[in-house]
C-alpha positions in Angstrom: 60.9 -31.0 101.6 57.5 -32.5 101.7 56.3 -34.6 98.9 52.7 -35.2 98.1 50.5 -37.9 98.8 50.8 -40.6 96.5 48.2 -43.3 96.4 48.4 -46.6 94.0 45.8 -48.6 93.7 46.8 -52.5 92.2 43.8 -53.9 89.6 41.8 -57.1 91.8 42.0 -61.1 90.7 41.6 -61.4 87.4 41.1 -65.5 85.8 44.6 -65.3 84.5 46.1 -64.5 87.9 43.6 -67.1 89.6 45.4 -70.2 87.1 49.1 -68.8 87.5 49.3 -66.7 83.7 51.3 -63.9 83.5 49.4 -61.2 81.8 51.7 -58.5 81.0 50.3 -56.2 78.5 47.7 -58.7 77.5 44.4 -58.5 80.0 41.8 -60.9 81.5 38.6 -59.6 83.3 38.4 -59.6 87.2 37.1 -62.5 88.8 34.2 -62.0 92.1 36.9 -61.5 94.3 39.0 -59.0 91.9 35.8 -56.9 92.1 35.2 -57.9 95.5 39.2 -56.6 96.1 38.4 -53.7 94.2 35.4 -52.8 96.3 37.6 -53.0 99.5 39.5 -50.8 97.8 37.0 -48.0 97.5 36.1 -48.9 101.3 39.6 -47.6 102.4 39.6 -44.6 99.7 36.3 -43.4 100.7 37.9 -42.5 104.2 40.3 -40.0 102.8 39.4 -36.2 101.4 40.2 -36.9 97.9 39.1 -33.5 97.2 41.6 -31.9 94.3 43.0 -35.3 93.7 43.9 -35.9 90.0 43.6 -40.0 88.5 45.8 -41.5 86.3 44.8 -44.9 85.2 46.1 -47.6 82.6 44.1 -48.3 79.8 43.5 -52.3 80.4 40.5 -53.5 81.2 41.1 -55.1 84.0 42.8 -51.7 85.7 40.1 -49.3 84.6 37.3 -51.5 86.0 39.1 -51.7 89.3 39.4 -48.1 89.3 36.0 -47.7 88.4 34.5 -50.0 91.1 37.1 -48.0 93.7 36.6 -45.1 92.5 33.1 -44.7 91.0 32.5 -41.8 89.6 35.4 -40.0 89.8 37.4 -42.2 87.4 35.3 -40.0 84.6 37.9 -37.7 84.8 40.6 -40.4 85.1 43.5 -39.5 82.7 44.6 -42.6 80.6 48.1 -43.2 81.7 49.4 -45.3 78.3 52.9 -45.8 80.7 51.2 -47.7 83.3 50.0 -50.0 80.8 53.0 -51.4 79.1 54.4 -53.7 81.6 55.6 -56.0 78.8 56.9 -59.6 80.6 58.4 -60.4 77.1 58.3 -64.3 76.2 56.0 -64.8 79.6 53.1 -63.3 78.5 50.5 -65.3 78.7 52.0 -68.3 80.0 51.8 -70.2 83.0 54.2 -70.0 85.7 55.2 -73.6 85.5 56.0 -73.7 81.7 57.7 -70.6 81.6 60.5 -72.2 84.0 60.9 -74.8 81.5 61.6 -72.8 78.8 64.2 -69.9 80.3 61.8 -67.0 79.9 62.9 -64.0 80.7 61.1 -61.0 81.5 61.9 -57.6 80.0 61.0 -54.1 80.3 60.6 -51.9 77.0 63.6 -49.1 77.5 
C-alpha cells in the first residue's frame, strides 16, 4: 500500500529558542534567522507541485508565521490544527534549560 506524501514543516528561531526557554504551548516571535529559516523553507517547497495539497497549521504565532512566510498565500486556506498546538512541556514551560535540571521538571503530554 502506498501512503501519501506527507510534508512537516518545523516553525524557524524564535527569541525563546535563541536563550535556551522551552516554549511549549506558550509562544515567542521568530527571530531574523527564524524567518530567514522559514524562507528556506518556502525555497525547498516551491520546487514541488503542491497542487491539491490541503494545510494544517497550529494556531501559535510563531507556527502560523513560518507557514505563512513558506507558504505565502496558500496558508489562506490553512486549516487551524488546535492538536498541533498543545505540546504542553508541563512545569518546563517557559524556563531555561539550566534551571529546569535543578528543579526535576518533568515534561508531560496532555492524554
Amino acid at each position: 500500500m502506498r501512503y501519501p506524501d506527507l510534508l512537516i514543516l518545523r516553525h524557524g528561531e524564535t527569541e525563546w529558542n535563541r536563550i535556551g526557554r522551552m516554549q511549549g504551548a506558550a509562544d515567542s516571535p521568530l527571530t531574523d534567522l527564524g524567518r530567514t529559516q522559514a524562507k528556506a523553507q518556502g525555497r525547498l517547497l516551491a520546487k514541488r507541485d503542491l497542487t491539491g495539497w490541503g494545510y494544517r497549521v497550529s494556531p501559535l504565532g510563531r507556527c502560523r508565521e513560518t507557514a505563512r512566510i513558506a507558504l505565502g498565500r496558500k496558508i489562506e486556506g490553512a486549516q487551524e490544527d488546535l492538536a498541533s498546538g498543545r505540546d504542553h512541556v508541563g512545569g518546563l514551560d517557559r524556563k531555561t534549560a539550566d534551571r529546569d535540571r535543578c528543579r526535576g521538571a518533568v515534561p508531560v503530554r496532555p492524554g
